[in-house]
C-alpha positions as CSV (number, residue, x, y, z in Angstrom):
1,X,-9.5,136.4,-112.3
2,X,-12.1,136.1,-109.2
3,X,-13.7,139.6,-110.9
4,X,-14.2,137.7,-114.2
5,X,-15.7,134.4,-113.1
6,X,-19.0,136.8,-111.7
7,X,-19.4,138.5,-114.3
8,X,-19.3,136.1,-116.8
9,X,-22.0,133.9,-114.4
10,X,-24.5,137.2,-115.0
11,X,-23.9,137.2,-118.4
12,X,-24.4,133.9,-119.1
13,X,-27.8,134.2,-116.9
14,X,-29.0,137.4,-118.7
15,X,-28.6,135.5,-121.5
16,X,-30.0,132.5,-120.6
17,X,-33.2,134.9,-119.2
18,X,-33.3,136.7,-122.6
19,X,-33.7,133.2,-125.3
20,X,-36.3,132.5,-122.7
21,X,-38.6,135.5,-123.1
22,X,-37.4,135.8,-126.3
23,X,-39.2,132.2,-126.6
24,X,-42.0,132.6,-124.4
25,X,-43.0,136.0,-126.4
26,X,-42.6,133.7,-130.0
27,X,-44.5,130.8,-128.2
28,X,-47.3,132.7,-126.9
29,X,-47.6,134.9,-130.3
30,X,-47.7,131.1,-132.2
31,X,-50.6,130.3,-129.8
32,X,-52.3,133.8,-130.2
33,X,-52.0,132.8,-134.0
34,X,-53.3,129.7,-133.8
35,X,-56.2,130.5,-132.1
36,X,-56.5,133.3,-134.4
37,X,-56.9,130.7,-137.4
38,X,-59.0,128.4,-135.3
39,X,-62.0,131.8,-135.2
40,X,-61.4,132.6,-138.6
41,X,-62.1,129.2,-139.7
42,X,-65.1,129.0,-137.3
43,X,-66.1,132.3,-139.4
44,X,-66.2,131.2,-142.3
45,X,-67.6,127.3,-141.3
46,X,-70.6,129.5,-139.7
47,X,-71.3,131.3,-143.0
48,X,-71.8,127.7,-144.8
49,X,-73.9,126.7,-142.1
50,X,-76.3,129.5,-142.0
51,X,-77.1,128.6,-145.2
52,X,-79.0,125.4,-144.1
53,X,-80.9,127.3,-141.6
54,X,-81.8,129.6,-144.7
55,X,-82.8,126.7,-147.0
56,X,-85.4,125.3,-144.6
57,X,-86.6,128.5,-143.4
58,X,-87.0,130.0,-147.0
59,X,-87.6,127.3,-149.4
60,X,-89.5,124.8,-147.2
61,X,-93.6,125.6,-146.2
62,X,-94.2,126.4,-142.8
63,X,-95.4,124.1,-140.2
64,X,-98.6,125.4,-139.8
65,X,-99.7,127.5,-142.6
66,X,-98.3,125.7,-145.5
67,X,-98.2,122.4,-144.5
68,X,-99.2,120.9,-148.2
69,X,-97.6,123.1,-150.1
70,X,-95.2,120.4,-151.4
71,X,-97.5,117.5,-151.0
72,X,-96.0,117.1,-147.3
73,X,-98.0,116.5,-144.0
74,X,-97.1,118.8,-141.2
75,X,-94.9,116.3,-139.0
76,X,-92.0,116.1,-141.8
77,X,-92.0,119.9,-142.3
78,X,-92.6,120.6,-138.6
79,X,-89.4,118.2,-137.9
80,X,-87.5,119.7,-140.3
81,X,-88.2,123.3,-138.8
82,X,-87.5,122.2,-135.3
83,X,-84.3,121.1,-136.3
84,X,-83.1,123.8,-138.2
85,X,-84.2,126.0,-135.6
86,X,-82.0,124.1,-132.9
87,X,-79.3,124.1,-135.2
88,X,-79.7,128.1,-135.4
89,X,-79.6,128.4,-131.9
90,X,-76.4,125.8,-131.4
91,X,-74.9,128.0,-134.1
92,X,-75.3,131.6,-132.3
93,X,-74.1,130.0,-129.1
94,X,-71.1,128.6,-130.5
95,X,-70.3,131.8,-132.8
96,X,-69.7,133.6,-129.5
97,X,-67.3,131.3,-128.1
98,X,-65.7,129.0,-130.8
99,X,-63.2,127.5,-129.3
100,X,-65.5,126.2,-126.3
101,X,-65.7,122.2,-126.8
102,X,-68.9,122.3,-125.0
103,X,-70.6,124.6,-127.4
104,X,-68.9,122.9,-130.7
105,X,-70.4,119.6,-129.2
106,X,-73.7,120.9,-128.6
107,X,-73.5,122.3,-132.6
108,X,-72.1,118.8,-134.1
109,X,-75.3,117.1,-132.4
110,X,-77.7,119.8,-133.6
111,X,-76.4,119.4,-137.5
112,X,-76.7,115.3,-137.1
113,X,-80.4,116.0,-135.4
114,X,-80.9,118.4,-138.8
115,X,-79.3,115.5,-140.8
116,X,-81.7,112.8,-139.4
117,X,-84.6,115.5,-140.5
118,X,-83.5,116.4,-144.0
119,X,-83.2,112.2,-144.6
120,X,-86.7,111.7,-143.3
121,X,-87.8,114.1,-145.7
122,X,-85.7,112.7,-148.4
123,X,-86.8,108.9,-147.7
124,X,-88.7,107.1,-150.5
125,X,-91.3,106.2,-148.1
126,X,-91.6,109.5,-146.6
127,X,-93.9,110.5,-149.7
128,X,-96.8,109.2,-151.8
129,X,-96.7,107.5,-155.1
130,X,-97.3,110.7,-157.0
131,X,-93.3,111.6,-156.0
132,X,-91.2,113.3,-153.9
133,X,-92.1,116.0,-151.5
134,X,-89.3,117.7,-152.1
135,X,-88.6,119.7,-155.5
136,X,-85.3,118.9,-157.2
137,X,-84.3,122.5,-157.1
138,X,-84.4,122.4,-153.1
139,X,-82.3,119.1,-153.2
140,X,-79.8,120.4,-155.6
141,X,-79.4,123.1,-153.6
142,X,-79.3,121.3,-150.2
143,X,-76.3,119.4,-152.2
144,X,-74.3,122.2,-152.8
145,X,-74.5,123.9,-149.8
146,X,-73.5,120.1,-147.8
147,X,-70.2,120.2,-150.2
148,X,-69.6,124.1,-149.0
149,X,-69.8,123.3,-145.8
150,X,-68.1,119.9,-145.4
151,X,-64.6,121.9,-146.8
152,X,-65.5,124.7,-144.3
153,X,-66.0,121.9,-141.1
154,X,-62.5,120.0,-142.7
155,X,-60.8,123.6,-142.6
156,X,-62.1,124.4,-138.8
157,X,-61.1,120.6,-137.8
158,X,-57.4,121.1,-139.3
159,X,-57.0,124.4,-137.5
160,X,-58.4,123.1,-134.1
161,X,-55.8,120.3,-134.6
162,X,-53.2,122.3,-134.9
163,X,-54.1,125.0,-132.0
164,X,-54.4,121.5,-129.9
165,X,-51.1,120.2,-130.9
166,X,-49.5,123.2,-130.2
167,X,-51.3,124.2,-126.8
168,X,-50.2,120.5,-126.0
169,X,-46.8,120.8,-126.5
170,X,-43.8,120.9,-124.3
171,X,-43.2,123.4,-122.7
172,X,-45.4,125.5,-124.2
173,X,-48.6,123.4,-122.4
174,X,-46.8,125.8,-119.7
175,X,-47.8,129.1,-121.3
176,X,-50.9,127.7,-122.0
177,X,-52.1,126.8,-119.1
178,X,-50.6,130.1,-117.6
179,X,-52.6,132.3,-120.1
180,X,-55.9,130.0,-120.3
181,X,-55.6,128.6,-123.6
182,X,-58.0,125.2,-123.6
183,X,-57.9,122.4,-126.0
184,X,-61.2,123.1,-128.5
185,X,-62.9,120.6,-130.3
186,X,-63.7,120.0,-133.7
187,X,-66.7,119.4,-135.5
188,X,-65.8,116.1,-136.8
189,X,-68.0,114.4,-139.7
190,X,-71.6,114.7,-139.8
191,X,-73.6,111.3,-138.5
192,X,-70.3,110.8,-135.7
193,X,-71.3,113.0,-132.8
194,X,-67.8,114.1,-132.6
């Protein structure tokens, strides 16, 4: 009976050391996937947001050059390019690394700093009596493009909630610390900062 009692002490240990890689390996492939989601969503949230840069750069005069080609002085469409432009560049920093909270943080800021520019455009006293500087066609447009990408920022937000939860779980905070997997941010609503 003494023969027994070891072996069945190894068994019981090689099984206990097999459900535990077994559930490290499904862990670690559920925070793989998560993370997966969390760049895929980023993706397509990037796509949406290009678009603004697009609008001010295509259907908005230049600073310089065009400055009252919609009835506009220089400052409003000069504001509205700087922004845009700082938005662009938050964007290609954060398409390289979208799960850094840093870099989301830096691209929430940059869209309210575009917001703040696209209401001073918009504002009734931002324009003469004759009417508004900018066309309907360009505000229409600005209006779908906010709705596209206010479903694409609620899509990233839900799957950096979810990578969060799960990286922030017991015990598999453990694996994620062990393999580098950081708590992201998301992009929250537009005006917030967070």
């Amino acid at each position: 009976m003494r023969l027994d009692q070891p072996m069945t002490s190894t068994v019981v240990l090689w099984a206990i050391a097999a459900v535990l890689v077994f559930w490290a390996v499904g862990a670690y492939n559920r925070l793989v996937r998560l993370r997966a989601e969390v760049k895929a969503a980023f993706a397509l949230l990037d796509a949406e947001l290009a678009r603004h840069v697009e609008l001010v750069r295509n259907q908005l005069p230049q600073t310089d050059t065009q400055a009252g080609a919609l009835e506009g002085g220089p400052s409003i469409w000069a504001g509205l390019h700087g922004a845009a432009e700082q938005f662009s560049a938050s964007l290609s920093a954060a398409r390289s690394r979208p799960l850094d909270p840093d870099g989301i943080a830096a691209l929430s800021a940059a869209r309210d700093v575009l917001e703040m520019a696209w209401e001073r455009a918009e504002r009734s006293d931002a324009h003469d009596l004759a009417g508004p500087r900018l066309p309907e066609t360009i505000l229409a447009r600005r209006t779908q493009i906010l709705a596209q990408a206010h479903a694409a920022a609620d899509q990233f937000d839900r799957a950096v909630a979810r990578y969060n939860a799960a990286i922030g779980q017991f015990p598999a905070v453990l694996l994620a610390s062990l393999f580098g997997f950081r708590a992201s941010r998301s992009l929250g609503k537009p005006g917030t900062g967070i």
